[in-house]
Structure formats: structure tokens, C-alpha cells
N, C-alpha and C positions, 0 to 999 in steps of 0.2 A: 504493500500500500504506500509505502514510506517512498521508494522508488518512483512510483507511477507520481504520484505528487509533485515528485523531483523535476520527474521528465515533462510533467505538463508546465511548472511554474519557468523552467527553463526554455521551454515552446513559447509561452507568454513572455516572455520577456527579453527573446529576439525577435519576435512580431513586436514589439513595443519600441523595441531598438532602431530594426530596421523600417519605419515606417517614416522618420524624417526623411529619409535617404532614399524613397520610393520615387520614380521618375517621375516626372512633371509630362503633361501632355506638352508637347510642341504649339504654336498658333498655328491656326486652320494657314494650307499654303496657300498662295495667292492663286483664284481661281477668274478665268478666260470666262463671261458672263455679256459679252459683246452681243449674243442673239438675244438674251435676255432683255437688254439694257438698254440699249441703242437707239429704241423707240421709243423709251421714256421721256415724255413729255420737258420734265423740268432738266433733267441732262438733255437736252437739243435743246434749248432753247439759252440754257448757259454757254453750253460748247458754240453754240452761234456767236452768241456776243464776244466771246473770247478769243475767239478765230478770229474775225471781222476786227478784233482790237492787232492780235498779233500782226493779221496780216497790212495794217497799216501803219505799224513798227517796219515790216519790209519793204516798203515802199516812200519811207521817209528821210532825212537826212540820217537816220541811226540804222541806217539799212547796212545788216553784214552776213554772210554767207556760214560767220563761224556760229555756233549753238550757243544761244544766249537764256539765260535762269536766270529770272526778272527778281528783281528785290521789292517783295511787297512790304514797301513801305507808305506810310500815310501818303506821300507825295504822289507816289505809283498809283494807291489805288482810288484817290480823289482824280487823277488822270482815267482813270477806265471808266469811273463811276460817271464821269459828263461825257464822256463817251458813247457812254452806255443811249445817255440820257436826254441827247444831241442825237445821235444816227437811228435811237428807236420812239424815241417822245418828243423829237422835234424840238427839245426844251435846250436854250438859247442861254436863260440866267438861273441864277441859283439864289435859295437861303442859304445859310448854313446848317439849319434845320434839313432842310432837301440831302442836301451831302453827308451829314453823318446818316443819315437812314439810307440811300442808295449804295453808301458802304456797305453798311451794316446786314444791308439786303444781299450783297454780295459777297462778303466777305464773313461775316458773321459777328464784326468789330466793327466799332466806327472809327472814321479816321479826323487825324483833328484837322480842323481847320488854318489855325496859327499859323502856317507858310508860305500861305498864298500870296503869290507877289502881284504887283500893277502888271499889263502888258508889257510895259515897257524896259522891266526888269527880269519876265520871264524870255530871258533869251533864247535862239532856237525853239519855240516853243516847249521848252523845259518840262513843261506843264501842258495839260489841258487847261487847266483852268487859270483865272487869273480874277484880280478883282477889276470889280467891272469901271470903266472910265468913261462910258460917253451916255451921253442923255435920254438915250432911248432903252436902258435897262435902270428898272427900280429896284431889283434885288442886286446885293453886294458882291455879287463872282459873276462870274459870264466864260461862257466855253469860248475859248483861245487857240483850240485846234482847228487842224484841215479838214477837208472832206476827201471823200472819193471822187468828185469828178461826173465822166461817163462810166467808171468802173463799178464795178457788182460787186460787192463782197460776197465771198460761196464758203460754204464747208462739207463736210464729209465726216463720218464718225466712221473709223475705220476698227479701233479696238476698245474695248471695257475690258478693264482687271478691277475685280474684287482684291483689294490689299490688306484689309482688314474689317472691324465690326465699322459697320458704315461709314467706310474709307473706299474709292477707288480712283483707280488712274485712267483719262479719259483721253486718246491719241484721235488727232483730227487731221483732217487733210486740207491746208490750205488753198484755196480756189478765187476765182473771180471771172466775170464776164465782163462784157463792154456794151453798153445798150445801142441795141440795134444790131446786133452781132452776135452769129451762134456760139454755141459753145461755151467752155469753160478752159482756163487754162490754171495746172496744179503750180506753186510756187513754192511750196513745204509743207511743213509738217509743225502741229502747235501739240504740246503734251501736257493733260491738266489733270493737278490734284481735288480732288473733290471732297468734300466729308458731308456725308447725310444730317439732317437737323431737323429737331420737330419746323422747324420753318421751312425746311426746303435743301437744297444743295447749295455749298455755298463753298468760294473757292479759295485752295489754301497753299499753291503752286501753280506756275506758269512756268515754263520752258518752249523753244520755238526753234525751226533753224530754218531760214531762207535756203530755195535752191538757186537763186540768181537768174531767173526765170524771169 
């Protein structure tokens, strides 16, 4: 009896031992979810805006052929955000009220306003935005960027990766047309991080590379 005892408290208490030391599950691997995903409303409709931004980063004075990882910082993404807000709402001036929520909508942060410079200090258009100078805008920024022109901005969702719990990586394919003119012609490739939100998707990397097209 005395034995059996032995042998069970000694069974117990390598199970007791070894169970700090038990392996850890791995994180799910990153799983290829493009059939899935791709038609998802709220990813196509970000990946638009965000293509249509990169691809007028390719066609600007900061146009380069080598792989450019954008720095989202407040300056950056108060530039996408009148961006946004100019080539899909038509909207010309801003609060400041306006732009930390168009961030905020995008980004999932708001970005501050404190940097915004006059036109005539956002050199290169530095910025999209700037604060506003002439008499025909009553709000205090005003969009400072170019436009497209006769050009289309186009895209393509080419792959969705699942990278984690509502994280993915969204690879687009840069495009544009010219109106009155078929077709479409590719000029690269825009690659975006995403993270799911009870609000929406909202973007938390950019990367691009021009093909010189």
C-alpha cells in the first residue's frame, strides 16, 4: 500500500512539475483568405482610397521606382485624410473638428492639428493640407494638393492575408485610365496593413513601389 502511494504521489508530482514546461500553442499561421475577403465591402473601399493616394505619391515630385514604407505620422495622415476628403467628398476646407474624425475614421487615432503650415510655407506641397488664406474659404485648412487631371485613378485587390486576430495584409495593384480612353494601364503595387475595429477597418501601414510606368 505504502509503495502504491509512493508511486502515485511521485506521478503527481511530475505532472505538477512538468506542466509549467508544457508547450505553448504557436499563433494561428498566416492564412491566404483573398476569395474570402476581396469583396468585402469596407476592404475595397479603403484599398481604393489608399491606392488612389499611393498612386498619386507616383506621379508626383516624390515619385521613385525604389519601395517606399510611408511614416504614419500626424502630418502623413492629415495629408491622406483631405485627400480622402477632396477626391471622394468634393470637400475643399476643413475644421479641425473635420480632420481629427477623418483620421480617426481612418486611422483609428486622430491626428493633431498643431503643424499645419500657411501655403506659402508648405513647400512642395509638403502637405495636403495647409491653413486656409484666401477669402472664399470660412473654415481654417483648405486642401493644398493636386489633382488627377484627365487621369482615373484604378485598383485591383490582388491578395488578402489573414496575419493575425483581426489583422490583415491587403496587396493592390496600382492602375489608372485616361478619360476618353480604353483601358487601364498597371504602374505598381500599394501593400496595406489593416486591423479590424468595432468601427470598421482602419489603416495601420502603407508601403508602395512605383514601376516607372
Amino acid at each position: 500500500m505504502k509503495k502504491r502511494l509512493s508511486t502515485i504521489l511521485a506521478t503527481l508530482l511530475m505532472t505538477v512539475t512538468l506542466i509549467p514546461f508544457a508547450p505553448v500553442h504557436a499563433k494561428a499561421a498566416s492564412a491566404d483568405v483573398t476569395r474570402q475577403m476581396a469583396g468585402n465591402r469596407q476592404i475595397k473601399d479603403i484599398s481604393k482610397k489608399m491606392t488612389a493616394y499611393t498612386t498619386a505619391m507616383n506621379i508626383s515630385v516624390w515619385s521613385t521606382t525604389k519601395p517606399v514604407k510611408m511614416k504614419l505620422n500626424d502630418n502623413q495622415k492629415l495629408s491622406i485624410a483631405v485627400f480622402v476628403r477632396y477626391n471622394y467628398k468634393g470637400d475643399y476646407s476643413y475644421t479641425a473638428k473635420e480632420l481629427r474624425s477623418e483620421t480617426k475614421k481612418l486611422f483609428g487615432k486622430s491626428a493633431s492639428v498643431s503643424k499645419i503650415k500657411s501655403s506659402k510655407k508648405n513647400k512642395n506641397q509638403a502637405m495636403f493640407v495647409c491653413s486656409s488664406d484666401s477669402k472664399f474659404y470660412k473654415d481654417p485648412y483648405m486642401y493644398c494638393g493636386g489633382d488627377f487631371g484627365d487621369m482615373i485613378p484604378d485598383y485591383k485587390i490582388k491578395k488578402v492575408v489573414r496575419t493575425g486576430k483581426n489583422t490583415y495584409t491587403v496587396t493592390t495593384q496600382n492602375r489608372y485610365g485616361i478619360y476618353g480612353e480604353k483601358g487601364r494601364t498597371n504602374i505598381g503595387t500599394t501593400t496595406l496593413k489593416l486591423k479590424k475595429t468595432a468601427a470598421g477597418y482602419v489603416v495601420k501601414g502603407i508601403s508602395y513601389q512605383y514601376n516607372g510606368r
